[in-house]
C-alpha positions in Angstrom: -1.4 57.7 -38.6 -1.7 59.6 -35.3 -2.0 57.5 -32.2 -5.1 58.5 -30.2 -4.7 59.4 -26.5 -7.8 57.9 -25.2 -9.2 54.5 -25.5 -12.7 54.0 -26.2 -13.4 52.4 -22.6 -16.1 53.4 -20.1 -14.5 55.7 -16.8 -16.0 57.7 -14.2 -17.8 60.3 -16.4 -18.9 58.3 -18.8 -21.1 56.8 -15.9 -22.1 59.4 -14.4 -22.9 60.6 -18.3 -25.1 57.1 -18.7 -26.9 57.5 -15.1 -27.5 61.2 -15.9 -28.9 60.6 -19.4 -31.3 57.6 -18.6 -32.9 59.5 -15.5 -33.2 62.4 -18.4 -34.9 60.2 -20.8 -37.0 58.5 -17.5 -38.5 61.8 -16.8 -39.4 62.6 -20.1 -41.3 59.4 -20.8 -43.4 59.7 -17.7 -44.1 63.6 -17.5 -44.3 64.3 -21.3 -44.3 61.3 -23.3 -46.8 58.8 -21.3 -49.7 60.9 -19.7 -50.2 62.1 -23.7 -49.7 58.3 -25.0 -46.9 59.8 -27.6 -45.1 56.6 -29.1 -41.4 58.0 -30.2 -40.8 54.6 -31.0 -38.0 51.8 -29.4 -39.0 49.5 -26.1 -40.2 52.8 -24.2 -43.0 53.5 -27.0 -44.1 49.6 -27.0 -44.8 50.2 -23.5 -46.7 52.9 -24.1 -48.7 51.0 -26.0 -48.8 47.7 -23.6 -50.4 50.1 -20.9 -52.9 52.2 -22.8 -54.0 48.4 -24.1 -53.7 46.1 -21.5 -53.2 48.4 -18.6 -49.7 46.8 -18.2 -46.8 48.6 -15.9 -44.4 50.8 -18.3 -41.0 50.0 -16.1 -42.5 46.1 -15.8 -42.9 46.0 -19.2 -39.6 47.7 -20.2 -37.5 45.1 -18.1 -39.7 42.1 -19.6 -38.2 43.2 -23.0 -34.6 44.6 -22.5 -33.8 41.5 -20.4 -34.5 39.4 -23.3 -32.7 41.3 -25.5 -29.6 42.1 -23.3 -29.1 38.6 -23.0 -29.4 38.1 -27.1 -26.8 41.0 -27.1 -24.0 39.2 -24.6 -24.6 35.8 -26.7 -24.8 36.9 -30.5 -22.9 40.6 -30.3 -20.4 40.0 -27.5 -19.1 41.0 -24.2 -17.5 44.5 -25.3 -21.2 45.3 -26.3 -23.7 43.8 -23.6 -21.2 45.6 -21.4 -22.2 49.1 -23.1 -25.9 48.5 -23.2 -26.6 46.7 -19.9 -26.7 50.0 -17.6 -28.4 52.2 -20.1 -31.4 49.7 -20.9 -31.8 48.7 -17.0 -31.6 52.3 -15.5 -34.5 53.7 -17.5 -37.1 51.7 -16.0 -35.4 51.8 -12.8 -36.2 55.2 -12.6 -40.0 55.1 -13.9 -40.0 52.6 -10.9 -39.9 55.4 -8.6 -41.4 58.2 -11.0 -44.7 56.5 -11.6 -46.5 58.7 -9.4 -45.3 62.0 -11.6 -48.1 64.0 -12.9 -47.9 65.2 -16.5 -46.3 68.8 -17.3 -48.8 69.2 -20.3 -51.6 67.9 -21.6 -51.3 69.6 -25.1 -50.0 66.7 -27.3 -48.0 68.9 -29.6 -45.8 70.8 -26.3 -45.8 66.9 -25.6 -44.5 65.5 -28.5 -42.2 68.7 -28.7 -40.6 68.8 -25.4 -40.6 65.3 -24.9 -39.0 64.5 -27.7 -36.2 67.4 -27.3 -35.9 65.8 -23.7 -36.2 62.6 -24.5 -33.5 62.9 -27.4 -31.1 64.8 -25.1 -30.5 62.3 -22.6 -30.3 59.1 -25.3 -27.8 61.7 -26.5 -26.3 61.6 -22.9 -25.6 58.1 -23.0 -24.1 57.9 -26.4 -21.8 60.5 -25.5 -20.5 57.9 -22.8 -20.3 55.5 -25.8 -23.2 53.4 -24.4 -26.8 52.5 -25.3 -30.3 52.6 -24.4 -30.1 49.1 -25.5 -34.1 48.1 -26.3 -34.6 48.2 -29.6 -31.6 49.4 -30.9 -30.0 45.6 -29.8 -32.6 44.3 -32.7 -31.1 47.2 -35.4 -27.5 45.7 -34.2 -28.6 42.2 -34.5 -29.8 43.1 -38.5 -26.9 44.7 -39.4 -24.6 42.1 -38.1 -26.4 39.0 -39.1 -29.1 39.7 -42.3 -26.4 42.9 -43.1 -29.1 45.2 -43.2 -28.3 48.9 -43.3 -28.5 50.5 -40.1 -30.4 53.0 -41.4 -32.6 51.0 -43.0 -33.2 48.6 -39.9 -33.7 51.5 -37.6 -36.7 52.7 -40.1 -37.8 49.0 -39.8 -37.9 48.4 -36.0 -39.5 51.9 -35.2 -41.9 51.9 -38.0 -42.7 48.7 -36.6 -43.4 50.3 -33.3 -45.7 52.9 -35.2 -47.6 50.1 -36.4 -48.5 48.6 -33.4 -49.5 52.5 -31.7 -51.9 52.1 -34.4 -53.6 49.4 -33.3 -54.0 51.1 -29.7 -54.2 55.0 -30.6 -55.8 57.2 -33.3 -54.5 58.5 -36.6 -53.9 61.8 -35.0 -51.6 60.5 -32.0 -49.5 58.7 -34.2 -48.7 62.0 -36.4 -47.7 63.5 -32.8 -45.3 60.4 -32.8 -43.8 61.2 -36.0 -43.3 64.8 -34.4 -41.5 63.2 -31.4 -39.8 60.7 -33.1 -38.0 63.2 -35.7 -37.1 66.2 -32.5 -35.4 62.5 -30.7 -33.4 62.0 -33.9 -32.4 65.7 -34.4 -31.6 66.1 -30.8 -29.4 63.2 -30.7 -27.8 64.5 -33.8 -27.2 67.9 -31.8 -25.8 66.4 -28.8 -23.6 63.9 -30.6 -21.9 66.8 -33.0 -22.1 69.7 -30.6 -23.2 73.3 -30.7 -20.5 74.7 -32.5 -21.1 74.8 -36.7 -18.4 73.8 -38.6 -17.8 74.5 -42.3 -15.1 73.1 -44.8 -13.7 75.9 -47.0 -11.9 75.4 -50.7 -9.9 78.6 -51.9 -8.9 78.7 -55.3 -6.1 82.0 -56.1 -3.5 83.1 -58.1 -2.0 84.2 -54.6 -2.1 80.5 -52.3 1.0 81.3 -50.5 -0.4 85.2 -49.5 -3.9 83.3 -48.2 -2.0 80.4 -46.5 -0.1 82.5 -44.7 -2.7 84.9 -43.6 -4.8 81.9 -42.3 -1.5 80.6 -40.6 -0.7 83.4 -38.8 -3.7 85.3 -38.2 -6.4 83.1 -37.4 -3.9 80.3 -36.3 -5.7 77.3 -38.4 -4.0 74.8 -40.5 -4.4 74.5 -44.0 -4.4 72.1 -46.5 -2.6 72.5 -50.1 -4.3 70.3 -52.7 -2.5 70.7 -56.3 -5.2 71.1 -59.1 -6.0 71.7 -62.8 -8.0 75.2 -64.3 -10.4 73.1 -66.7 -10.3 76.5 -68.8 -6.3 77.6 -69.2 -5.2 74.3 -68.4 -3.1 75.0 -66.0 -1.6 74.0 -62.6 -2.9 75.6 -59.4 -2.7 74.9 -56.0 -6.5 74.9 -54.1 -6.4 75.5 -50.0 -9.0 73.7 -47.8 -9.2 75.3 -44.2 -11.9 73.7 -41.8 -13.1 76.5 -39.4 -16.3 77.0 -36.9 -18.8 78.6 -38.1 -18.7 81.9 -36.2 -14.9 82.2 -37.9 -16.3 82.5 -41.3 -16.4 86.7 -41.5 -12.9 87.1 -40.2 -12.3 84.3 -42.8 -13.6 86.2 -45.8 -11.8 89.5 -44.3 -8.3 87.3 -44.5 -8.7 85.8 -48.1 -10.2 89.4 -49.5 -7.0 91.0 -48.1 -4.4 88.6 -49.6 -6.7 88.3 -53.0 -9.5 90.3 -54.1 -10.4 88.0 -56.9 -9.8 84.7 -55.2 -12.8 82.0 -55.4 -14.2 80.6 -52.6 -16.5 77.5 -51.9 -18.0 77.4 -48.5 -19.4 73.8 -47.2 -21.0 72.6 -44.0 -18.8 70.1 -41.9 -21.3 67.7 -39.7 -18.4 66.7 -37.7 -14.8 67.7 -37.7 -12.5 65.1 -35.4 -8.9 66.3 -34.8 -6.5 69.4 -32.9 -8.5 72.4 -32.3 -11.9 70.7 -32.8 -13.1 67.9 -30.9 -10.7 65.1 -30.5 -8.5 64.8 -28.5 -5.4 63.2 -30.1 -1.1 62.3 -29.7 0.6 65.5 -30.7 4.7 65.0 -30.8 6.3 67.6 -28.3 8.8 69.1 -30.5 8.1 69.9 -34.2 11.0 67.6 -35.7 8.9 64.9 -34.6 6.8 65.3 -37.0 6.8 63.5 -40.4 5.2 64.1 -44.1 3.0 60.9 -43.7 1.3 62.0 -40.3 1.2 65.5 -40.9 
């Protein structure tokens, strides 16, 4: 295996990622989300709630729950992960402390539930890029997983369908759909922010000319290429099938290189959510000279 340059450990950017991302998410609640009671679920859409029912402070109400929670999270999950989720969950309603007096950008529910869930979702996708947390809610989905062993999935539908429940009970049928809407553009932008801009796809080649196509992808679009040794299920016969992971936008000159070497050569395109490794988005040990390379880490 190839040793990994960086350590997962907080630095300097990573905070300044975290402080960055909660004031983000901060001014989303307050100018977008709260003035149009849109519940996109977690501690921050209970809130929500708690004020529209009870007239209860947002950022009061927020630190009243992550406290709690933070302190279940340092008792029952560990240092390593209180340490990640303490700044996140305390800064966002440290900021609402001083942005309560914010008037709304919109009152149209649907730019609302649009733009603050795009904003919203892009700095929780801050954070996580610092490899922190929001804490909130998502202590309760670690919790499940780790002691009932409950799918994360499945206890993230759980806790925030939870949280729609309860909007229920203070809002109409019709501002809970805007939720749903603002909940989903959260998910997707996190999604976004987490595996970048740049499209990747996974590429198969199968020709009677491998060496021609691996060497054209070698040395003229300079990506690495993987021989896998296969079976035709018609003749019977050995092959060898490529697999070249490129971005998206490197798919035309792709085609172009494979045509060239092999007119009749099939090809299988695939998306690639995330592709970790040299010339993507990890950064990882490379030996200096090429002799230190072996079979097994190659």
């Amino acid at each position: 295996m190839l040793r990994v340059a960086k350590r997962y450990t907080l630095n300097a950017v990573d905070y300044v990622y975290i402080v960055f991302g909660s004031f983000l998410a901060a001014l989303s609640f307050q100018v977008f989300l709260l003035p149009n009671t849109i519940v996109s679920g977690g501690v921050s859409g209970l809130s929500i709630a708690a004020n529209a029912m009870f007239g209860w402070s947002p950022a009061l109400f927020q630190y009243a729950l992550n406290i709690p929670l933070l302190i279940l999270c340092f008792a029952l999950l560990g240092k390593a992960a209180g340490y990640k989720t303490i700044l996140g969950s305390l800064l966002i309603p440290f900021f609402l402390l001083f942005m309560q007096d914010l008037p709304g950008a919109t009152s149209d529910p649907l730019l609302a539930a649009l733009f603050g869930g795009g904003v919203t979702g892009l700095g929780i996708g801050i954070v996580f890029r610092a490899k922190a947390s929001t804490g909130g809610t998502s202590i309760l989905v670690q919790l499940m997983y780790q002691f009932l062993h409950v799918q994360l999935g499945l206890s993230t539908i759980a806790v925030d369908g939870l949280v729609i429940m309860i909007a229920l009970l203070a809002f109409d049928v019709e501002t809970v759909m805007y939720s749903l809407i603002a909940l989903f553009i959260v998910s997707r932008t996190i999604d976004l922010v987490q595996l970048g801009f740049h499209r990747n796809k996974n590429v198969l080649i199968i020709s009677d000319s491998p060496e021609d196509i691996r060497r054209e992808i070698l040395h003229t679009m300079e990506r690495g290429v993987t021989n896998l040794g296969i079976r035709g299920g018609y003749g019977q016969t050995d092959k060898d099938m490529l697999m070249v992971v490129i971005q998206e936008r490197e798919f035309t000159l792709l085609k172009e290189v494979i045509l060239k070497a092999d007119s009749d050569a099939f090809v299988v395109a695939m998306p690639a959510s995330e592709v970790l490794g040299r010339g993507f988005s990890l950064e990882k040990y490379f030996p200096t000279h090429e002799t230190d390379w072996t079979d097994e880490e190659a």
